[in-house]
Backbone as a ProteinNet text record, in pm:
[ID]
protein_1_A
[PRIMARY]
XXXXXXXXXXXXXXXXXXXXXXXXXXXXXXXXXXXXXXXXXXXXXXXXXXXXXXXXXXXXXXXXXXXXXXXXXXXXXXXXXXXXXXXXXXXXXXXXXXXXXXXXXXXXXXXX
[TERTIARY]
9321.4	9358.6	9232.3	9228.8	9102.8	9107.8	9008.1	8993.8	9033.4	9064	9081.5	8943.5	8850.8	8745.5	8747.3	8694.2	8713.3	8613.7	8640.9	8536.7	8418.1	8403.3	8221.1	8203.6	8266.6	8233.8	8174	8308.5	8293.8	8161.1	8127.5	7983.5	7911.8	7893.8	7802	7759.4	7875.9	7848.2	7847.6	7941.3	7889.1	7759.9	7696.3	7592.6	7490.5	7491.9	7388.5	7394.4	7553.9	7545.4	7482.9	7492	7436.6	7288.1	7196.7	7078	7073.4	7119.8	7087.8	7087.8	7177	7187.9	7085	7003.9	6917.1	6770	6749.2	6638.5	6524.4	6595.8	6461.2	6419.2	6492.2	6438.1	6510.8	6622.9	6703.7	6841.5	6896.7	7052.9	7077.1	7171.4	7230.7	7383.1	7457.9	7573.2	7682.2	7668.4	7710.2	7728.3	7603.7	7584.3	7675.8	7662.3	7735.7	7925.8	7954.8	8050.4	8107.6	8004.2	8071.5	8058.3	8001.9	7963.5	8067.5	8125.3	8298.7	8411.9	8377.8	8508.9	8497.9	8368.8	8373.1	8451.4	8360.7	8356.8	8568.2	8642	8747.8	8823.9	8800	8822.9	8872.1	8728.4	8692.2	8801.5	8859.4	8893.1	8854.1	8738.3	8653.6	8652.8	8666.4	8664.6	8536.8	8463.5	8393.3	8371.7	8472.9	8461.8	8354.2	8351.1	8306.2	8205.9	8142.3	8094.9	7966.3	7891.6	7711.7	7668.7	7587.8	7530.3	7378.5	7413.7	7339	7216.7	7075	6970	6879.1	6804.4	6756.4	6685.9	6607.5	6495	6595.2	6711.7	6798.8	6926.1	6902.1	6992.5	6992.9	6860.8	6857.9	6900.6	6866.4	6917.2	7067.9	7156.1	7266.7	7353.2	7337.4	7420	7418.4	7272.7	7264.9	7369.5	7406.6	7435.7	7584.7	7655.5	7773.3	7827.9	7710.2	7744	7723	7636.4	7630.8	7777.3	7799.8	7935.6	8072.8	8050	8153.7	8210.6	8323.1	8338.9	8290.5	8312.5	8247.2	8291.8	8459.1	8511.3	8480.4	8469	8430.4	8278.5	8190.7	8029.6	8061.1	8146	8154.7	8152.3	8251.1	8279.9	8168	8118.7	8004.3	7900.6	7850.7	7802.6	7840.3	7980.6	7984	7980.7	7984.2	7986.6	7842.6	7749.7	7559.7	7570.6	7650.6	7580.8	7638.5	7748	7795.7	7729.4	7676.5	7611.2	7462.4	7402.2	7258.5	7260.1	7373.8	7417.5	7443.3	7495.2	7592.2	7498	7379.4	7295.9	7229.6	7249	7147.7	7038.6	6983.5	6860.9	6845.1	6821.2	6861.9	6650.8	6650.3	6490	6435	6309.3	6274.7	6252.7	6327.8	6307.3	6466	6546.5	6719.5	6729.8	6623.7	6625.5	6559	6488.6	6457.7	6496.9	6581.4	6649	6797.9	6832.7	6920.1	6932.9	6821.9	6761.1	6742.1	6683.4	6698.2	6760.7	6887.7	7050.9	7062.2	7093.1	7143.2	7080.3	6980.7	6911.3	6900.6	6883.4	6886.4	7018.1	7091.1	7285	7402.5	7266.7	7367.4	7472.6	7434.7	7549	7508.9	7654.8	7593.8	7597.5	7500.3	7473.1	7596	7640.9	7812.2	7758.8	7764.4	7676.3	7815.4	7953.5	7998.5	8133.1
7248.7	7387.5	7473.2	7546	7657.8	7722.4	7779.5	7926.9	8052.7	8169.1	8209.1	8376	8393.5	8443.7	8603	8704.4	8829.3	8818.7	8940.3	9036	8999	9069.9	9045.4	8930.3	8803.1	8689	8647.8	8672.4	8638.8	8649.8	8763.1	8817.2	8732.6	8687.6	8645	8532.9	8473.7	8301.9	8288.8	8380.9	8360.9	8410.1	8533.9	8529.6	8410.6	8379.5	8227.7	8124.1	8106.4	7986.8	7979.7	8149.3	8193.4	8159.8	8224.9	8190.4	8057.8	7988.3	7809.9	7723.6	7780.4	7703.1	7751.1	7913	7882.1	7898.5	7855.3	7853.4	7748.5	7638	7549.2	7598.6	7673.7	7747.3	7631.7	7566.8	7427.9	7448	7578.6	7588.1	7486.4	7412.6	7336.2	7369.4	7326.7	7313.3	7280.3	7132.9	7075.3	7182.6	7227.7	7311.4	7471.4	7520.3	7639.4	7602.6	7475.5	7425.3	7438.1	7366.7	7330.7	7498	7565.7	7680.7	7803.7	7767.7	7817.4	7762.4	7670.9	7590.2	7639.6	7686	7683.5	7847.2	7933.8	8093	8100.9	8028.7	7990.3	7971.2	7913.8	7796.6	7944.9	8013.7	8100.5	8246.8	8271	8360.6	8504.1	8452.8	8591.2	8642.8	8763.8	8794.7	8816.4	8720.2	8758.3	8817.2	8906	8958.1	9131.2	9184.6	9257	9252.3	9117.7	9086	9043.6	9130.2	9132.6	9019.3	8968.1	8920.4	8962.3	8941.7	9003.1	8890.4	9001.8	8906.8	8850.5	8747	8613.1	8766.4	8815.2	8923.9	8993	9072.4	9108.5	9045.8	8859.5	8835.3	8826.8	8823.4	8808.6	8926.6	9072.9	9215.1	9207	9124.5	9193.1	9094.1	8937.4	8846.7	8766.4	8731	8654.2	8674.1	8809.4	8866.8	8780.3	8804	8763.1	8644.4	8581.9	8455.7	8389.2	8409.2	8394.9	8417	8519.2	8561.2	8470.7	8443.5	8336.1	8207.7	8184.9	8086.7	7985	7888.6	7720.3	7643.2	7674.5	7598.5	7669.6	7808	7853.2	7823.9	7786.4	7781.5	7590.7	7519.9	7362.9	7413.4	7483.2	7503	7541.1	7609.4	7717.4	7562.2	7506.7	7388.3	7270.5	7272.5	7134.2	7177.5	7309.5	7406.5	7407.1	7445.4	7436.1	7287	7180.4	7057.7	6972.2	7046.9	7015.6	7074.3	7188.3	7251.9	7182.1	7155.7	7139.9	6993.1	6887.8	6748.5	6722.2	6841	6838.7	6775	6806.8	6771.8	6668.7	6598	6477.6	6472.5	6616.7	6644.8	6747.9	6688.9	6785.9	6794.2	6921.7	6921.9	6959.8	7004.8	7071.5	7199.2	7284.9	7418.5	7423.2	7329.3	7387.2	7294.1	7182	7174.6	7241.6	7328.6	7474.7	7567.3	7577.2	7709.1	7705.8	7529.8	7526.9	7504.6	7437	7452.3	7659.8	7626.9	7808.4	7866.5	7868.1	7900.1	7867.4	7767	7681	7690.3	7686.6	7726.7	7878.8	7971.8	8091.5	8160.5	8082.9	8107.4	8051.8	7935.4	7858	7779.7	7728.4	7645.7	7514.5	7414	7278.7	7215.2	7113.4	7021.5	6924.9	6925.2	6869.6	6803	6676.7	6611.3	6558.1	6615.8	6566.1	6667.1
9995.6	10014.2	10028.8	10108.6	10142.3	10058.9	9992.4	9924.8	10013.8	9929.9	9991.6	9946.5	10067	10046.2	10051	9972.2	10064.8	10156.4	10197.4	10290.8	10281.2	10189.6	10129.1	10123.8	10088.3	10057.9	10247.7	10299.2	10414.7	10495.5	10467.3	10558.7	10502	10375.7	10305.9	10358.9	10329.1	10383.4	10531.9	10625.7	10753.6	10761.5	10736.2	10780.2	10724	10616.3	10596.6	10703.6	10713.1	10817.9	11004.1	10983.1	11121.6	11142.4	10954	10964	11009	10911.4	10922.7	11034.6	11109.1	11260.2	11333.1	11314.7	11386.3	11352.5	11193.5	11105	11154.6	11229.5	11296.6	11449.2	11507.7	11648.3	11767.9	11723.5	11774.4	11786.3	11854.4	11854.6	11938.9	11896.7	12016.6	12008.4	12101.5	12142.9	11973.8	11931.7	11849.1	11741.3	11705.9	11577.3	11591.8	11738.9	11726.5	11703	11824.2	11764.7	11638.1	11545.7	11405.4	11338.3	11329.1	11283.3	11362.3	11445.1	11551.7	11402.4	11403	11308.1	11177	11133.2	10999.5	10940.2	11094.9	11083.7	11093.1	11169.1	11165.2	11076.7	10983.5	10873.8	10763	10777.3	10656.8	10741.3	10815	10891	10931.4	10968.7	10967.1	11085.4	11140.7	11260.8	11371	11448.5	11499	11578.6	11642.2	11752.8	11671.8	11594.1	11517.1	11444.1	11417.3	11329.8	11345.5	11237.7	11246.9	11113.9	11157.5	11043.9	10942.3	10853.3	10766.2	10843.1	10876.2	10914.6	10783.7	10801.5	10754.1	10618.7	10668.6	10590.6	10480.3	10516.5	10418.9	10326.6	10330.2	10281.4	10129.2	10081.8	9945.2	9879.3	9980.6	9880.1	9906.4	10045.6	10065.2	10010.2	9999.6	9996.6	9915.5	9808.7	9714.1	9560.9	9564.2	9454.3	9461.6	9578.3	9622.9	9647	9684.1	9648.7	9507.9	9428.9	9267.6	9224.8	9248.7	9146.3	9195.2	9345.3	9373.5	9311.3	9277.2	9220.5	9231.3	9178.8	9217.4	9317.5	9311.1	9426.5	9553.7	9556	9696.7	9668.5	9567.4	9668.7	9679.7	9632.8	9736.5	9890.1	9885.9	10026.7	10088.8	10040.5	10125.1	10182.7	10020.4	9998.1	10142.4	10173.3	10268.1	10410.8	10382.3	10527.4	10590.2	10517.5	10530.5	10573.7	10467.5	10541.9	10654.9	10655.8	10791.7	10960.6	10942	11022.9	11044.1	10939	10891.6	10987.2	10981.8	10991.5	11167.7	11178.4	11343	11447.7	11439.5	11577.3	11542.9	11435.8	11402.8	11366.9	11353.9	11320.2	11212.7	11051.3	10924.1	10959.1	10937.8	11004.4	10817	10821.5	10694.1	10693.4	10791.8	10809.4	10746.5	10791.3	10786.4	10601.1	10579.7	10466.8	10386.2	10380.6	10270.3	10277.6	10359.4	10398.2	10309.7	10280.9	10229.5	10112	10073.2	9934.9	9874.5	9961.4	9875.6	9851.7	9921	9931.5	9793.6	9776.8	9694.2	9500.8	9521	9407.9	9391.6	9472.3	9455.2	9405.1	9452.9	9425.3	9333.4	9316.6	9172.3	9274.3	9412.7	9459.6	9476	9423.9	9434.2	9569.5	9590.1	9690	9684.8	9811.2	9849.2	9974.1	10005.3	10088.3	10177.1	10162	10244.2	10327
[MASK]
++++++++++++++++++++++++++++++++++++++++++++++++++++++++++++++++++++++++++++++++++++++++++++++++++++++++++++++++

């Protein structure tokens, strides 16, 4: 069963996943794909929708994701590594980027 996320949550985690796909300078096809499915998944509307950039996510989005439950930061958790995973190439730009997420937010590593 999906969580079910607000608003705020929403921006939150879409905008991370926006960073992440293109934190190594390597959008490909695959990755916007999976990152279509996820923004989907979570029902967020993109036709409207800005993402919080890479520089302001710690003042706008860290807070928000902390306070999120556990079962929504798995999700968040298999969502990064599904994206991070898509192109075959988990680089060490999209792996500290997700590390920092992750430790900065109190979310666990969900490797699947």
């Amino acid at each position: 069963m999906m969580e079910e996320f607000t608003q705020k949550e929403k921006e939150a985690v879409v905008s991370v996943l926006c960073v992440l796909t293109k934190v190594d300078y390597r959008v490909r096809d695959k990755e916007n794909q999976v990152l279509e499915t996820c923004i989907k998944e979570l029902g967020c509307d993109t036709e409207s929708f800005q993402p919080i950039p890479r520089n302001q996510l710690e003042k706008q989005a860290y807070e928000t994701l902390k306070s999120m439950s556990k079962r929504k930061k798995r999700v968040l958790s298999r969502m990064m590594t599904k994206i991070a995973r898509s192109d075959g190439h988990f680089g060490p730009l999209e792996r500290a980027f997700a590390i920092e997420i992750m430790e900065m937010c109190d979310i666990p590593f969900v490797h699947r």
